[in-house]
RODO-2510 file (C-alpha; in nm, 4 decimals, decimal comma):
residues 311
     n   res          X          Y          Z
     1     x     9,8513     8,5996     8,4875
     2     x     9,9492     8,9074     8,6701
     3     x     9,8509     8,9790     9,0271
     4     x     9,5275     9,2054     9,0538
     5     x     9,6102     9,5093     9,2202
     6     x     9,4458     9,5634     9,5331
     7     x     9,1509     9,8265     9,5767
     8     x     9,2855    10,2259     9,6729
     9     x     9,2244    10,3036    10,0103
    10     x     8,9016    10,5640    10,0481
    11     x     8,9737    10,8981    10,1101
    12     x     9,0730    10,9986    10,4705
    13     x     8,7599    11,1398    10,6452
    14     x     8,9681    11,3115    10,9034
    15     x     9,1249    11,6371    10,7707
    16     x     9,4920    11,7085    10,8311
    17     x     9,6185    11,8707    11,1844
    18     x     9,9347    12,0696    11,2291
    19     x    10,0371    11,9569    10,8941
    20     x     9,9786    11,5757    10,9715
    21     x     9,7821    11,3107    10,7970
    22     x     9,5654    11,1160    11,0359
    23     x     9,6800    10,7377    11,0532
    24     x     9,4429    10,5179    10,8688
    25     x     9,4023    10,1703    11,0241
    26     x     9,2564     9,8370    10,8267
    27     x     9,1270     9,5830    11,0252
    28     x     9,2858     9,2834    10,9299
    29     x     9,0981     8,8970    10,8948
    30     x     8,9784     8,7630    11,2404
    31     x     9,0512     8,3939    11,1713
    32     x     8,9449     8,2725    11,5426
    33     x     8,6819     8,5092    11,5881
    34     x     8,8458     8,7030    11,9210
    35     x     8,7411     9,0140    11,8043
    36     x     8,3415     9,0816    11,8736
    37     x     8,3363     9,4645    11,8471
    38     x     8,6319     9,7063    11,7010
    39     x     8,6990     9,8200    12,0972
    40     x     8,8100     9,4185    12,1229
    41     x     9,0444     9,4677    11,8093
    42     x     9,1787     9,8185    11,8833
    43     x     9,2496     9,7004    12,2513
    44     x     9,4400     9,4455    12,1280
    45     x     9,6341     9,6151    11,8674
    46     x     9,6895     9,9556    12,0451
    47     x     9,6691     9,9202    12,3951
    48     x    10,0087     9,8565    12,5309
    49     x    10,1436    10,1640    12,3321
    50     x     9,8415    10,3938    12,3893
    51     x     9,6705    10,2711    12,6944
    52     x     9,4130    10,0743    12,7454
    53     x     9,2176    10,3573    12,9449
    54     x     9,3253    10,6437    12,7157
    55     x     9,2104    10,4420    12,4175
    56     x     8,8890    10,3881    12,5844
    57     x     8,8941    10,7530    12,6493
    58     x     8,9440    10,8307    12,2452
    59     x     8,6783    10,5222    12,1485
    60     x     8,4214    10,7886    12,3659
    61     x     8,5279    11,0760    12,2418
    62     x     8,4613    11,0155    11,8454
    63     x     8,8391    11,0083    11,7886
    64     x     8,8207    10,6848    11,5634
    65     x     8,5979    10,7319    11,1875
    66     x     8,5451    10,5378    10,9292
    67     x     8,3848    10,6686    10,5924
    68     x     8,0057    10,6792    10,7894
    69     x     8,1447    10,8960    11,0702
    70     x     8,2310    10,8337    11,4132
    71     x     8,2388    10,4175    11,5181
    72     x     8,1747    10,3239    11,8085
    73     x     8,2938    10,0818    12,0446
    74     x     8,0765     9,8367    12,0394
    75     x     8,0403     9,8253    11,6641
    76     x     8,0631     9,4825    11,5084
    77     x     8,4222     9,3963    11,4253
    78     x     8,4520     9,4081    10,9849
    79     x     8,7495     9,3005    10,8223
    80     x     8,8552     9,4792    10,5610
    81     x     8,7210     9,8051    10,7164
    82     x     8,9322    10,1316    10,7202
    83     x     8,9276    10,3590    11,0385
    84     x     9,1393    10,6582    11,0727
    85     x     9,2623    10,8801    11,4447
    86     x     9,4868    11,1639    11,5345
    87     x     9,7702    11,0382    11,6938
    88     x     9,8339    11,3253    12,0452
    89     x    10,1255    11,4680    11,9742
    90     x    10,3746    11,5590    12,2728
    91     x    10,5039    11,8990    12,3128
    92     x    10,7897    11,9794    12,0752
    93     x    11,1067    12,2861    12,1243
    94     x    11,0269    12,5234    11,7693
    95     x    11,3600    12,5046    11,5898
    96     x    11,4067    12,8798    11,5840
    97     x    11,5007    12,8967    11,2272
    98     x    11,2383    12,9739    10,9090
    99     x    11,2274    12,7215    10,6018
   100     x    11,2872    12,9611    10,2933
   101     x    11,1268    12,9265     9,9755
   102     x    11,3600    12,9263     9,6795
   103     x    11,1363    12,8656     9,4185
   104     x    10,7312    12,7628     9,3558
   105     x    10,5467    12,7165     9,0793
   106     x    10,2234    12,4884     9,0664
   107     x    10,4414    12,1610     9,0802
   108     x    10,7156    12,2056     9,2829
   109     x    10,8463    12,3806     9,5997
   110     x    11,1884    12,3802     9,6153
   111     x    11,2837    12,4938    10,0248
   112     x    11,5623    12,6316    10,2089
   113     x    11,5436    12,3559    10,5087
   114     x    11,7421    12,5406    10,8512
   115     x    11,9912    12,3317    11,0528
   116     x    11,8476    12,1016    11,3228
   117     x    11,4765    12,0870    11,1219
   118     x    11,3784    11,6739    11,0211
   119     x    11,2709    11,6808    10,6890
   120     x    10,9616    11,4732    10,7134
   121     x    10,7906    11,3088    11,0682
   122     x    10,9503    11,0455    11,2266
   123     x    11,0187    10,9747    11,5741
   124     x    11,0135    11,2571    11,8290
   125     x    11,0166    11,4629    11,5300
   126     x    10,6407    11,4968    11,4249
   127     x    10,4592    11,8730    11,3719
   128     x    10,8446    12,0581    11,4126
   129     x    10,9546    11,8981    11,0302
   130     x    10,9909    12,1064    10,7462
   131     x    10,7060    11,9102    10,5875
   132     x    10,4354    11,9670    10,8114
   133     x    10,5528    12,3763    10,8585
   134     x    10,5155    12,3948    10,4342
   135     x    10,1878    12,2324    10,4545
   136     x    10,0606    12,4337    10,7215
   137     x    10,2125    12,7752    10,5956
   138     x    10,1611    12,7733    10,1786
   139     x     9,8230    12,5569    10,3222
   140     x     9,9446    12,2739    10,0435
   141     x     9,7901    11,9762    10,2448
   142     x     9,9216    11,7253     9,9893
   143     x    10,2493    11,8558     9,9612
   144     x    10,5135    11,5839     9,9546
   145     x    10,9286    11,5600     9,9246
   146     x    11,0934    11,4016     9,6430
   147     x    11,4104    11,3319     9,8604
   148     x    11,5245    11,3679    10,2219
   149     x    11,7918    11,5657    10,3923
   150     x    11,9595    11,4730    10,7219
   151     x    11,7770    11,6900    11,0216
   152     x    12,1881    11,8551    11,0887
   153     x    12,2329    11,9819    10,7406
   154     x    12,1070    12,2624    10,6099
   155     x    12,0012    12,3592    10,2619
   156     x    11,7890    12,2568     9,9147
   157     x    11,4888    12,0168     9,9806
   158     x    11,3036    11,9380     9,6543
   159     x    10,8964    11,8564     9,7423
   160     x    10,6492    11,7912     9,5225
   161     x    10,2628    11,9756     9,5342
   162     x    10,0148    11,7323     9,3443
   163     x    10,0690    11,3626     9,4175
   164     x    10,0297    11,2572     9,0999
   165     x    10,3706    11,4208     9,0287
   166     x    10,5431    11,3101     9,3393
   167     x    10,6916    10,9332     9,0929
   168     x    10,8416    11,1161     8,8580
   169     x    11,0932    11,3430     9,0748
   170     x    11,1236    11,0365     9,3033
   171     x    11,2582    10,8424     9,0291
   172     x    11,5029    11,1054     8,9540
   173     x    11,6643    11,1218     9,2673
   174     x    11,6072    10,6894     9,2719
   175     x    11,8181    10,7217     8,9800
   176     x    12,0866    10,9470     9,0317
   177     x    12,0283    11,1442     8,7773
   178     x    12,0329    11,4917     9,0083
   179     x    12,3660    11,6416     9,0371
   180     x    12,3774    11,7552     9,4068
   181     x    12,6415    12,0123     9,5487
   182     x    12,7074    12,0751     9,8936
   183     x    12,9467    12,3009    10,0762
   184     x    13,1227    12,2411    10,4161
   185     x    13,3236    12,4114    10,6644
   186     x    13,5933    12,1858    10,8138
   187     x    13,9987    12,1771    10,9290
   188     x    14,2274    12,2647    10,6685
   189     x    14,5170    12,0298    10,6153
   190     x    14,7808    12,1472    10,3839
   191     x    14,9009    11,7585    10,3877
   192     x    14,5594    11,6167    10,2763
   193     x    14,5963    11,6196     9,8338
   194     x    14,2782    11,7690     9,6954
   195     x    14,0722    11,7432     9,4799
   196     x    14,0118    11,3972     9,5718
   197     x    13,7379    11,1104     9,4774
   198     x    13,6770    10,9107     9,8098
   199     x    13,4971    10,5758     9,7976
   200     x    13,4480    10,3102    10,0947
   201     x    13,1640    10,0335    10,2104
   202     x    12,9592    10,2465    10,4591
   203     x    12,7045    10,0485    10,6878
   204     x    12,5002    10,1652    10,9635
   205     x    12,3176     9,9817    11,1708
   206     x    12,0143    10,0917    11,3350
   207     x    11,9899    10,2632    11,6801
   208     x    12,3410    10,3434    11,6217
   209     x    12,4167    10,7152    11,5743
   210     x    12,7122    10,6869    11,3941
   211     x    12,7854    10,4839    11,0251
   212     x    13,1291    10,3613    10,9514
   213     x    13,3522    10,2580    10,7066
   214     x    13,3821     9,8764    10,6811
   215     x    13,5831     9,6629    10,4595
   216     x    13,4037     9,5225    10,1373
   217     x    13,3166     9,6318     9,7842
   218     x    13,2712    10,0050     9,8306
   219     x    12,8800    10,1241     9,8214
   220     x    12,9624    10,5306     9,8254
   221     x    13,1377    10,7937     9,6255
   222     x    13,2131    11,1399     9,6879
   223     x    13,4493    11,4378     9,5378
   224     x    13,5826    11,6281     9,7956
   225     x    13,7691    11,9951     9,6346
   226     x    13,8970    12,2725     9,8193
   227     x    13,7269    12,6078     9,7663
   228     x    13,8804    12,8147    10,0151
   229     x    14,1129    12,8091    10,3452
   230     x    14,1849    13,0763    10,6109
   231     x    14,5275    13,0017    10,7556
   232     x    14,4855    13,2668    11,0408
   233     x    14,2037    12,9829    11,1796
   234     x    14,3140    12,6993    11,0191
   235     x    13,9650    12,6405    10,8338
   236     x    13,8698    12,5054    10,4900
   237     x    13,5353    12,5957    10,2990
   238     x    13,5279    12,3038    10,1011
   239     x    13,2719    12,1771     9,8025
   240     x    13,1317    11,8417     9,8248
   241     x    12,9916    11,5921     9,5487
   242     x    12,8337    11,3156     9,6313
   243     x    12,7745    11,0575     9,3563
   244     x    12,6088    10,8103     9,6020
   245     x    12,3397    10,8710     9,8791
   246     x    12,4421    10,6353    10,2178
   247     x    12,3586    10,7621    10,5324
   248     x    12,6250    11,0434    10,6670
   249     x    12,8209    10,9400    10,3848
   250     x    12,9836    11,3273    10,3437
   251     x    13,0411    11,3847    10,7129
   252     x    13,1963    10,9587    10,7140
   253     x    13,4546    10,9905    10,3805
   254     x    13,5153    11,3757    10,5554
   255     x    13,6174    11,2377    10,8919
   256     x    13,7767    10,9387    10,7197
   257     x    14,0228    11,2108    10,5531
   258     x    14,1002    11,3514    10,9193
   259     x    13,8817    11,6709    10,8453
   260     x    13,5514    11,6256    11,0215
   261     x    13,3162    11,8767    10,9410
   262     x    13,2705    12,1589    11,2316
   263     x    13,0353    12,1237    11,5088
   264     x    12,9568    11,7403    11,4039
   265     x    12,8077    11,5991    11,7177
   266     x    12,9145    11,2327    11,6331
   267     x    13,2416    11,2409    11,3723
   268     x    13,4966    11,1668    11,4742
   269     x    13,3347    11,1315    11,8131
   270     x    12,9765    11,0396    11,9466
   271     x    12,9147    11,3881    12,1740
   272     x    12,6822    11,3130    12,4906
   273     x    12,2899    11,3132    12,4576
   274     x    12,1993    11,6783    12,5946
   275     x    12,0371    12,0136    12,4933
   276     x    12,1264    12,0926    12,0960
   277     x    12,3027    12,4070    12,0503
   278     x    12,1605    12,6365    11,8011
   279     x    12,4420    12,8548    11,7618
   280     x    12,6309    12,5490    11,6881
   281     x    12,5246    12,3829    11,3711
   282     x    12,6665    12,1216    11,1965
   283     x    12,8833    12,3149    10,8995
   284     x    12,7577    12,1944    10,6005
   285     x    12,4918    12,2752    10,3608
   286     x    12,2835    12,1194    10,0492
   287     x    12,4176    12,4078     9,8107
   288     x    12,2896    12,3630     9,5014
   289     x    12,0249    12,0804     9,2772
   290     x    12,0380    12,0087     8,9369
   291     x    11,8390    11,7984     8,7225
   292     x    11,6284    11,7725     8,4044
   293     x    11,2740    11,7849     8,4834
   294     x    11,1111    11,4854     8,3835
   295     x    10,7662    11,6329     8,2994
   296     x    10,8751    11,9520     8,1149
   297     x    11,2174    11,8627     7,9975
   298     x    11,3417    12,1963     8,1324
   299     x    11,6637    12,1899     8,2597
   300     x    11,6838    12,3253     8,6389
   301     x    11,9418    12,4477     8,8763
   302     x    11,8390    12,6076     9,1988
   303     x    12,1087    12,7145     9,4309
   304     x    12,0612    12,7697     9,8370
   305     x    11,9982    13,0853     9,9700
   306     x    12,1844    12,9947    10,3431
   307     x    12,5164    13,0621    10,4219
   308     x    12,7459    12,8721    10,6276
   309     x    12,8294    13,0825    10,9712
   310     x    13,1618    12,9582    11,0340
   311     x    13,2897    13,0675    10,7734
***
């Protein structure tokens, strides 16, 4: 027999802010019986990272609902239960750059994403993502990407508007069945042969800022052509084609080929942790998706509006 799939989680009661879900917490069992109310379980569980006094503060305030409404503190602790709380955001620097809309239509968003702008939250990166700015401005609360692009490069970002949809262009991109084109700005090197198919075992490993190249059965694959070079600065506009998605792998098999792409803060070399320069942005750009849509059968090819600035 098959597994029974577990029951959906209710719908949040907490509406979205600055673009961001609230988080939804489920009390797990209580095997030992330490937890008498839900203050006793969220102490536990969130007081080290939020503090214990500033939880207390929130448990006052309201800040933590379940499907009734506000709980309270001293509520009787039920597994199983969901709660949900805004998370307090700290102040974030605006990335001084709009996110362009290159096409919409009641499915799909397809956005111009500006240098130095995460993709979706993580990290110190929460309400300044191009994510929560879509859902805010086109007020699409359920908006969702199909696919992710590095915060330093520029360019096409594919998200999807009803999440009933969202599988479908996930799978495509799961797949590799979307043809993605990118352009760079980079050295030119009359002694490095192009066009040229570069593949190589990349690896990185986390809290380190830069992936590498490591000996094994290779894991990545990209075409690397020459579009363009200016001998007066000794620069190369150069298209890129990945047919594999590791982390970095363009600006990695770029670097590997002695032409890192311009204003790379860590290829070939790891620059110190300090103020980013937005006049300075990492050369390279998601030019151009293609695909077949998988729930029309249409086939699609939407090209970036940006333009590289070196160049």
């Amino acid at each position: 027999m098959g597994r029974r799939r577990g029951r959906a989680a209710p719908v949040a009661p907490l509406p979205q802010r600055d673009g961001i879900d609230p988080v939804r917490v489920r009390l797990p069992a209580d095997p030992d019986g330490s937890w008498r109310t839900v203050r006793d379980h969220l102490l536990e569980r969130f007081g080290e990272a939020v503090g214990a006094e500033r939880l207390e503060a929130m448990l006052r305030d309201g800040r933590f609902v379940g499907t009734d409404g506000p709980v309270a503190a001293d509520e009787p602790y039920a597994p199983g239960r969901h709660l949900w709380f805004h998370r307090d955001f700290a102040a974030e620097e605006r990335v001084p750059f709009d996110v362009g809309i290159v096409y919409r239509d009641e499915r799909l968003v397809v956005a111009d994403k500006p240098h130095f702008l995460a993709t979706t939250p993580r990290g110190r990166h929460i309400t300044e993502t191009a994510l929560a700015r879509l859902r805010r401005e086109l007020a699409l609360p359920e908006l969702q990407p199909a696919h992710r692009l590095d915060r330093l490069t520029a360019g096409l970002v594919l998200f999807v508007v009803r999440p009933e949809d969202r599988g479908a262009y996930q799978t495509l991109f799961r797949d590799r069945r979307v043809r993605k084109e990118y352009e760079a700005v980079a050295p030119y090197d009359p002694e490095v042969a192009l066009p040229v198919t570069v593949r190589s075992r990349i690896e990185k490993e986390r809290g380190v800022l830069a992936a590498r190249d490591v000996p094994g059965e290779p894991n990545s694959e990209s075409r690397i052509e020459l579009l363009d070079h200016r001998v007066g600065r000794a620069l190369g506009r150069y298209r890129l084609l990945p047919a594999t998605g590791r982390t970095h792998q363009l600006r990695v098999h770029m670097n590997s080929l002695g032409l890192p792409i311009l204003h790379d803060p860590v290829y070939p070399v790891v620059r110190e942790d300090g103020p980013e320069d937005h006049a300075r942005p990492l050369q390279l750009l998601a030019r151009a998706l293609e695909f077949t849509d998988p729930l029309t059968g249409r086939e699609c090819r939407f090209e970036s509006r940006l333009r590289l600035s070196a160049w």
